[in-house]
N, C-alpha and C positions, 0 to 999 in steps of 0.2 A: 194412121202413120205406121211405115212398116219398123222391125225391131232396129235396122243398122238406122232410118231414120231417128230415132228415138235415141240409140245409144250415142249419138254425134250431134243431138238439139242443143243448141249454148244458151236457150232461157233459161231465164234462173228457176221458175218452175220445173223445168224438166230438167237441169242441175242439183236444184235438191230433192223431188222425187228417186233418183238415181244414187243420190246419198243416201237418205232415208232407206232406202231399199239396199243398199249395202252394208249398213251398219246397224239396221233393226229400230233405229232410232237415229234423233237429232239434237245437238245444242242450238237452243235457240240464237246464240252469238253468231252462228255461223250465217242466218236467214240475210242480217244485212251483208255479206260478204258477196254472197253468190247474188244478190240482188244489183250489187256495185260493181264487181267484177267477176262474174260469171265462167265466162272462162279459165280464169287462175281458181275458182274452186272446183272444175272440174277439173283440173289435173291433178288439184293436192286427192281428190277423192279416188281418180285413176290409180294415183301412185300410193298412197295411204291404204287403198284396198286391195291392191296385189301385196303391198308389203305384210299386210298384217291379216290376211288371208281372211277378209271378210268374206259375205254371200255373193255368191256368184263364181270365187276364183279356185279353180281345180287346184286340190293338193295333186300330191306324189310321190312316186318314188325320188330319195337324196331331197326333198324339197324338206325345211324345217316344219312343224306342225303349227298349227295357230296357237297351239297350247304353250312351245317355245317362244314363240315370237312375244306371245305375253309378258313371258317373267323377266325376258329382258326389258321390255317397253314400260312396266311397270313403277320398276326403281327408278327407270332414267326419268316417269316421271315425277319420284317423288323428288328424284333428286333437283328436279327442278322446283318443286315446290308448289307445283301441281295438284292444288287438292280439289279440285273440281270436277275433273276430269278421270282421276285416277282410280274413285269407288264405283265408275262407269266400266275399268277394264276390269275392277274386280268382280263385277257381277257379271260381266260376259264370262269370266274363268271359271265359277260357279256355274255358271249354264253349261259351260264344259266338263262339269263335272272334277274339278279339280278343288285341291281342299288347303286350308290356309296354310298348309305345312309347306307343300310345293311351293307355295307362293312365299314362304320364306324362307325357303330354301336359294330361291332366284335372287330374296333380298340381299341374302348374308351372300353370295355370291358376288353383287354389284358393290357392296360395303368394304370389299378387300380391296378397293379402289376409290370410291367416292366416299367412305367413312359408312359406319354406323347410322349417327345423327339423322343422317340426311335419306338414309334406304331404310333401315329397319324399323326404326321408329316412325319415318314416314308413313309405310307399309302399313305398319300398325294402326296407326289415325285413319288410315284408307279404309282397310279393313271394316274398322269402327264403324265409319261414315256408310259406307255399302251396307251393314245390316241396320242402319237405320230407318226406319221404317217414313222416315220426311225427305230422306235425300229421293229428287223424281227421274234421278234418269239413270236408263237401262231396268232390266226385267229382274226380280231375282229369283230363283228357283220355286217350283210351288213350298216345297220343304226346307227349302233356306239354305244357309251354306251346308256344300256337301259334307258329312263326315269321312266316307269312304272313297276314295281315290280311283278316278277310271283313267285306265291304262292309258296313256302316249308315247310315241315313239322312241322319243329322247330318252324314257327312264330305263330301256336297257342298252343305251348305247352311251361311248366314250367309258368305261367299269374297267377296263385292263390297258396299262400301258404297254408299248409293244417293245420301249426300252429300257435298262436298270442304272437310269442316270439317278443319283440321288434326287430326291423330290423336296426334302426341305427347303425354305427361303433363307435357314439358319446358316445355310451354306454359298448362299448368294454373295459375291465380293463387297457388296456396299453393305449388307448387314454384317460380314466380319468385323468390318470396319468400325458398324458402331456398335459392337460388340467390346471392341478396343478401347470403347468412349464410357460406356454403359453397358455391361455385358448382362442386368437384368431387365434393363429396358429392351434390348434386340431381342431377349429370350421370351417375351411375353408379347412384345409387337409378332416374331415369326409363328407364334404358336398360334395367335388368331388369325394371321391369314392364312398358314394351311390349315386352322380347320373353317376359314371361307371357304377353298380351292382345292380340299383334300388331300394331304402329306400320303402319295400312295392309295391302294384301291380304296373304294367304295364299299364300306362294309351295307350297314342298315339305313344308308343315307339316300332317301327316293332320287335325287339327281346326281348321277358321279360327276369326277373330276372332267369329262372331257364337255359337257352340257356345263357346266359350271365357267367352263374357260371358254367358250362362247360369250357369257354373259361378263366375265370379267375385259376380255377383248373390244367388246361393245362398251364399255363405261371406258376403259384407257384410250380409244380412237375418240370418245367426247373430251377427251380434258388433251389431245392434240400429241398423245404419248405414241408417236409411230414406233421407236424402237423398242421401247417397253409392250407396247402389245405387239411387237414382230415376235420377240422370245416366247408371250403366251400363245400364239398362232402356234409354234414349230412342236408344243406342249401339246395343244388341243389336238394337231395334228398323229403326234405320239400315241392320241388315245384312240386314232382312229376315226375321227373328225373331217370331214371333205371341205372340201376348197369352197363348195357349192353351201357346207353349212358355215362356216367361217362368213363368206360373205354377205347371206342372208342374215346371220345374227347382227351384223356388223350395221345394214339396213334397215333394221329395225327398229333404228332410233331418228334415222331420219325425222319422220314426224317433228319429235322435241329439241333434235339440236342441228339439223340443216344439212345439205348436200356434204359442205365440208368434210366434214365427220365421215362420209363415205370415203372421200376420197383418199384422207389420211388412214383409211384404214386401207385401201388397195395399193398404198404405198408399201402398210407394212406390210401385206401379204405378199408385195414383189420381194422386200426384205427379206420376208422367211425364205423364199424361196432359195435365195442367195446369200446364204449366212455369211 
């Protein structure tokens, strides 16, 4: 059978070999899917493997890196409550050479919008579950999680704003407000989200404010926030962030919360456009 033969067979054999082969491995949940409908698991794997840049699909230049696409993908799925699945992306980001720091870094990023509870401490338990030596899927590293950090793209990009609007949330009109209600409550809510989303540049923090506001963008278009993540786009944008990374972070969650979720976030990128 020749290759374009093969890449277009709708057996469910040659639907999950092509999974299998995209993603290094397999959930066995998935075996009756592609067995029953064949078809709709080839597209989720078409679109699931360009999204999240499995084997086979060429990076590039402006394109996010698989290592980005993770840190967003990751929270969103603890935020779903995901623990099955989610010490599976942990030990793909180990194989990338990436180390639990980064990966809490994306957490505390998704937390300044979906809470704490539900990223950081998820995160954690994930973490947990991937060096366990019973969880059986995905590979982990011969030497286990990495300690030292190999480069990706993101971590010297979005680092300088290119304007001098003030950066706190303390200055934001709904937190004056409940400032006026509780003004120690608004002073310790605004302090942990800019230091989720960075108050100003990126000192010793592996992910700056503009990779941060990718992943905060991406949690606000799941909970249906188009105008609140149109303000953090024209932000990410400030830092020097392209329309093409905006969009793809925004994509990234597909997967765990559905087209919607795309589309409300090309709302709010038409919004930024047109403040």
């Amino acid at each position: 059978m020749t290759a374009e033969k093969t890449e277009h067979d709708l057996s469910p054999e040659a639907v999950l070999a092509r999974a299998t082969k995209a993603r290094g491995d397999i959930f066995p949940e998935w075996k009756p899917v592609a067995y029953a409908i064949p078809r709709t698991y080839h597209l989720i794997n078409e679109t699931g493997s360009y999204l999240h840049q499995y084997h086979g699909q060429a990076g590039g230049a402006g394109k996010l890196s698989a290592q980005m696409r993770e840190l967003i993908a990751i929270p969103a799925l603890c935020a779903k409550g995901d623990m099955r699945h989610t010490p599976n992306h942990i030990r793909r980001c180990y194989r990338m050479g990436m180390t639990d720091r980064v990966i809490f870094e994306g957490a505390t990023a998704y937390a300044a919008v979906a809470g704490w509870a539900s990223t950081i401490l998820q995160v954690s338990l994930a973490i947990m579950e991937a060096n366990n030596p019973a969880y059986p899927y995905g590979e982990m590293p011969a030497g286990g999680a990495p300690q030292e950090l190999t480069p990706f793209p993101e971590l010297s990009m979005g680092r300088t704003r290119q304007s001098t609007h003030a950066e706190s949330l303390a200055n934001n009109a709904d937190w004056r407000y409940a400032a006026g209600i509780d003004a120690e409550l608004a002073r310790r809510a605004t302090a942990f989200i800019d230091h989720c989303l960075l108050d100003g540049d990126a000192d010793d923090e592996l992910l700056g404010p503009g990779p941060r506001e990718l992943i905060a963008i991406a949690a606000l278009c799941t909970r249906g926030e188009a105008d609140l993540a149109a303000e953090h786009i024209r932000r990410a944008y400030d830092y020097g962030m392209s329309k093409k990374n905006v969009l793809e972070a925004i994509c990234s969650v597909i997967p765990m919360t559905g087209m919607i979720t795309a589309q409300i976030g090309l709302r709010a990128m038409q919004r930024a456009d047109n403040p």
